[in-house]
N, C-alpha and C positions, 0 to 999 in steps of 0.2 A: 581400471580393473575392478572387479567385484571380489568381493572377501564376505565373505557371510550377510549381514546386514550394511554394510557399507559399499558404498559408490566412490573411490579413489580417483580422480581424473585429474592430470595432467595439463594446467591450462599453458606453460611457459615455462621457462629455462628455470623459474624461481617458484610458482605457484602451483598450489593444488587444492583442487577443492574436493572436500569429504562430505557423501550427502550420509545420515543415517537414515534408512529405508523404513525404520518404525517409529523414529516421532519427529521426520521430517526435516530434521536441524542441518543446515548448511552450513560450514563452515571451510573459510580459505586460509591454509596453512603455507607457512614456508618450507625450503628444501628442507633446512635441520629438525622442523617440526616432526614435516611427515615423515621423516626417516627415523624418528625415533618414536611416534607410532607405528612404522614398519616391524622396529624391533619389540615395542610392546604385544605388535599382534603376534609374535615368532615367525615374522617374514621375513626373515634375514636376508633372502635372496634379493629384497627389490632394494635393501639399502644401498644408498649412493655412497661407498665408503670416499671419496675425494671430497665429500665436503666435510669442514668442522662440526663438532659435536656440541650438544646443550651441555652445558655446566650444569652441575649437582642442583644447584639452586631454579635453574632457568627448568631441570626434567622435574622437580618436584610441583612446581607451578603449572605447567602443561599437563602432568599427568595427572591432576585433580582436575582438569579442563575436560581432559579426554571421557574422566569419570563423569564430569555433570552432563557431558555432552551424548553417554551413551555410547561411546564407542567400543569399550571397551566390553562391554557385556550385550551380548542383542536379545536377553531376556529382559535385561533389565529397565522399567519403567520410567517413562520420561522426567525428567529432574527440574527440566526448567519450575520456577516460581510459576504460581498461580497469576496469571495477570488478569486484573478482575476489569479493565479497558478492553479485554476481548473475550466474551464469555457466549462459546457456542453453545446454540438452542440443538440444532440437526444438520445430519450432515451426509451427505453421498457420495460415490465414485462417479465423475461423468463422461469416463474413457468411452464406453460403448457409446453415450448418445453421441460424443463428439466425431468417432468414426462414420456416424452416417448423416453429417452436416453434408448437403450437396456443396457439389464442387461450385457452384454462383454464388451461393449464401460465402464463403469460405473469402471467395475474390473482393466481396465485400471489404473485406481488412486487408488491403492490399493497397499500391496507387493507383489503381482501378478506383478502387473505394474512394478514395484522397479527392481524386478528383471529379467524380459525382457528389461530394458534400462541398466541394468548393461551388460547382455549381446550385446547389440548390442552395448556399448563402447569397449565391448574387443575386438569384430570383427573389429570394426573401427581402433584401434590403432593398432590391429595385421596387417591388412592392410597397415596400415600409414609407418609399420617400416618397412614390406617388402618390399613394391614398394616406396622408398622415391623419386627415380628420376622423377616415374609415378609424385607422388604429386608435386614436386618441378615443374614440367613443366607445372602440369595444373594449379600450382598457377599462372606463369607467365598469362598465358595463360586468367587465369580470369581477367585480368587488359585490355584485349582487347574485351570484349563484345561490342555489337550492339547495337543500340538503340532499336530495341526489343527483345534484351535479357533484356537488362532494364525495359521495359515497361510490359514483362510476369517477370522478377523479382521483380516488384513492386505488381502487382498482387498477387503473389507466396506469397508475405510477407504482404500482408494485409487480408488474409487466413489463413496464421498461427496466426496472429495476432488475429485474431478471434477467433480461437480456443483454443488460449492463455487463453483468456478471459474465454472460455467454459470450461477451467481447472479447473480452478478457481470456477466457480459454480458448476458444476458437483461432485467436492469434498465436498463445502459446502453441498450441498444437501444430500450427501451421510451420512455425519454426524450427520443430523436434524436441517441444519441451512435452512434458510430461503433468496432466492436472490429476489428482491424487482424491480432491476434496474441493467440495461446493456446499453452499447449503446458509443457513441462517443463523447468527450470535448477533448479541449484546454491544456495540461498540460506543462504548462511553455511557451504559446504560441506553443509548439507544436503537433500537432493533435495524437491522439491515443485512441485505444478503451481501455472502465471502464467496471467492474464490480461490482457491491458494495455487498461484503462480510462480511457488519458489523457485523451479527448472529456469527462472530470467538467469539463474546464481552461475549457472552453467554456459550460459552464450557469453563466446567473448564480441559477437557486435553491439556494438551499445543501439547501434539502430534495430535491432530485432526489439530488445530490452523496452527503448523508449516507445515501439507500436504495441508492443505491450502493455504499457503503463497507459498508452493514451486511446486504448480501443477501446474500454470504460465508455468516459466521456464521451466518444464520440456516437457511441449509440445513442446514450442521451441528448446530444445536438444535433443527431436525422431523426431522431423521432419527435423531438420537440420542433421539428424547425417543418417535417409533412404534418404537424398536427397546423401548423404556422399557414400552409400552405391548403391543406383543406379547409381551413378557416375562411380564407379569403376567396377561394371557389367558391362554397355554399354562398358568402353573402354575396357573391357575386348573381349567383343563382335565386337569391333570395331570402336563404335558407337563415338566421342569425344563432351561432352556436356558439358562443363565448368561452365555452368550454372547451374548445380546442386551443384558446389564443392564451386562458388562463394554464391548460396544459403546456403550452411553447413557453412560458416565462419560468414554469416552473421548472423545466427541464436544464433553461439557462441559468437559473439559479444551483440548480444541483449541480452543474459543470464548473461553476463557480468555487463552489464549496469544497468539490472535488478537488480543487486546484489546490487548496492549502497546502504549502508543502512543510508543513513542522510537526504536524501527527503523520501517520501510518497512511494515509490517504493515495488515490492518483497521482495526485501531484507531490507526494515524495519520490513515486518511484520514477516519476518523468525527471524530478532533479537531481536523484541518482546517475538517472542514465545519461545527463546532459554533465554533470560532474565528471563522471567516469570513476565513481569510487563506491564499490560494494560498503554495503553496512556504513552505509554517510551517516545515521544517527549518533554511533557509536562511534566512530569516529571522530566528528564535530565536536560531539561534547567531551572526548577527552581531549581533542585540541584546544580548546575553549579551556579546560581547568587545566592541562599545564601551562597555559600561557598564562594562568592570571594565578599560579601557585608556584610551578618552575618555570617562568620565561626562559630561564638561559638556555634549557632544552628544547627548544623552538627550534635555536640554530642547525640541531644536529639531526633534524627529523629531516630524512631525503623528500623535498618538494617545495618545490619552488612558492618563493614570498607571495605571490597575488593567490595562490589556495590557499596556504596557510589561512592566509586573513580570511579568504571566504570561509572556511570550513570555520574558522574558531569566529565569528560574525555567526554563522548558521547555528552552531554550538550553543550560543549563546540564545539566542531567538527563541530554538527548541528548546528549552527550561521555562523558558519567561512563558511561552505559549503555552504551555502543560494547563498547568491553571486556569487561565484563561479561557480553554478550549473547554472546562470543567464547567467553567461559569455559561456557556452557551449553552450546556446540553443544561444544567438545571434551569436557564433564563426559558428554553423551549418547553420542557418538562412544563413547570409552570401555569408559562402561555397557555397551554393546552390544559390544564385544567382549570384554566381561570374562564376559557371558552367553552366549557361543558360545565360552568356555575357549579364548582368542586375546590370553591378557593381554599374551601376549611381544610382540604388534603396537602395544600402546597407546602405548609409550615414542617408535617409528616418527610416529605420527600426533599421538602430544600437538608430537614436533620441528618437524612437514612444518606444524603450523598454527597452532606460534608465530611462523615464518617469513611465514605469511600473514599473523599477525594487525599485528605487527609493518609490514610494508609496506601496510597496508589503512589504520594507523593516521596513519604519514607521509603519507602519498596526502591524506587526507583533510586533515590540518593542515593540509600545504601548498595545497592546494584554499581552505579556509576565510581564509585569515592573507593566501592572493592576493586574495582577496572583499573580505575587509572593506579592504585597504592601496587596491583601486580601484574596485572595487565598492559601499561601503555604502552610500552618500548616495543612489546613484539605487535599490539593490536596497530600502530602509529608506523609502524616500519611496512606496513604493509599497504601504505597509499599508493 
């Protein structure tokens, strides 16, 4: 149902999910939630009166929920905390371009698609093994590019990047989800194009979900892998372009990286979707701190022993990797200006983003430590 700025939908005998239509925020409630947001909104009609009611304590807790989350006022401005790990530069609607994707480009993410990139993996590897000396030499070979082999492979790569992106909704869309926003931020301080595919919140196939999550990458592995393949024609031709072979490593690299799944990445939402549990971050980690604050509460959480472990195992990971994931983006940061002979700025920028990392990392404790002290029982009940 729709109600003013909200999307109420009905996933199952127990769940629902509420989208806010003005700053995006999904969220899956249960029957006694949503019904007592029913009566919040003065929809008395759709309450389920057969089921039990929140207690005093459990409607003061939710209805400060409902407040941060906006549901409750559709004037009112979005609440969430500033999270300075995602800081958008620009950004657009790309409903109309994605209406007139022809219908062949579209088939592409489909097992149409699946299986034209399997085959041009086997081309690729059957090549790789034949000519290993070919590869071996034009790997060296790519460590001596130009500065504009650089500057058309920076290009090259912020094209696929795009299109990365255009995986990513084009799948959505294909599904019946809905893309809202696209465009460019800040992620970890460093620059890259978003898509925001929240509508996966709304499909109950987890296989829509997971082609979703892996249409990303897979752009980047057919176009790294014809960059792979033009490479190997020209020098067959004669032609030596190293630059397409240095574009194929990098594109497997960025699939790589894409796969991490303990930040916000690809490869979280592909381990969502192969988990089966919305909001795994949130989840894990307060599985994770009541096991290691109230174990005994372990027992009573409905789901079965080998998730528990994984999810409070993942819980755990996600914290430790926070940091860490910190330390890469400043060790890159860095890098690159130690390669444009600017090392005198490094000292500037390793201060300015232990100052971020440092407030990213409070932000978030205190975020988690508030979850789990009023939060866990209803977030944790909902595996």
């Amino acid at each position: 149902m729709q109600y003013n700025h909200l999307e109420i939908i009905k996933l199952d005998a127990e769940i629902y999910t509420v989208k806010n239509t003005n700053n995006k925020c999904y969220v899956k409630l249960g029957t006694r939630e949503t019904n007592y947001l029913f009566s919040c909104l003065g929809l008395e009609e759709e309450v389920d009166e057969s089921v039990e009611e929140l207690n005093t304590q459990e409607k003061v807790e939710i209805y400060g929920k409902f407040e941060e989350w906006g549901f409750l006022n559709a004037d009112a401005d979005e609440n969430k905390r500033k999270d300075i790990t995602k800081i958008t530069i620009c950004n657009f609607n790309p409903n109309e371009s994605l209406q007139k994707v022809p219908m062949v480009i579209r088939e592409l993410f489909s097992f149409k698609g699946a299986l034209l990139l399997l085959a041009l993996t086997i081309s690729t590897f059957t090549i790789m093994f034949k000519n290993t000396e070919m590869l071996y030499q034009g790997t060296l070979d790519c460590m001596h590019l130009s500065i504009v082999n650089y500057v058309v492979f920076y290009v090259m790569m912020i094209i696929t990047t795009m299109f990365h992106e255009f995986g990513h909704a084009i799948t959505c869309y294909r599904h019946g989800g809905k893309i809202t926003s696209m465009g460019l931020m800040l992620f970890f301080f460093v620059p890259c194009f978003f898509c925001d595919v929240s509508d996966i919140y709304l499909f109950n196939n987890r296989t829509k979900s997971f082609s979703v999550a892996v249409a990303g990458i897979s752009v980047n592995y057919a176009f790294g892998t014809l960059g792979f393949l033009a490479y190997f024609v020209l020098k067959m031709l004669g032609y030596d372009v190293p630059l397409l072979l240095f574009y194929y490593y990098a594109n497997i690299g960025f699939v790589a990286f894409n796969l991490i799944p303990f930040v916000k990445l690809d490869g979280y939402w592909i381990a969502t979707a192969l988990f089966g549990v919305d909001n795994l971050m949130d989840k894990s980690i307060l599985m994770f701190l009541t096991g290691l604050f109230s174990h005994k509460e372990l027992k009573d959480i409905d789901c079965n022993p080998q998730k528990k472990m994984m999810l409070f195992i993942y819980g755990f990971i996600i914290l430790a990797f926070r940091p860490f994931f910190w330390v890469i983006s400043v060790h890159s940061a860095c890098a690159f200006l130690a390669s444009k002979n600017m090392d005198s700025a490094c000292g500037f920028v390793v201060g300015f983003v232990l100052i971020a990392v440092i407030k990213d990392i409070v932000t978030l404790l205190k975020r988690y430590i508030d979850m789990y002290i009023n939060q866990r029982n209803r977030v944790l009940s909902m595996i």
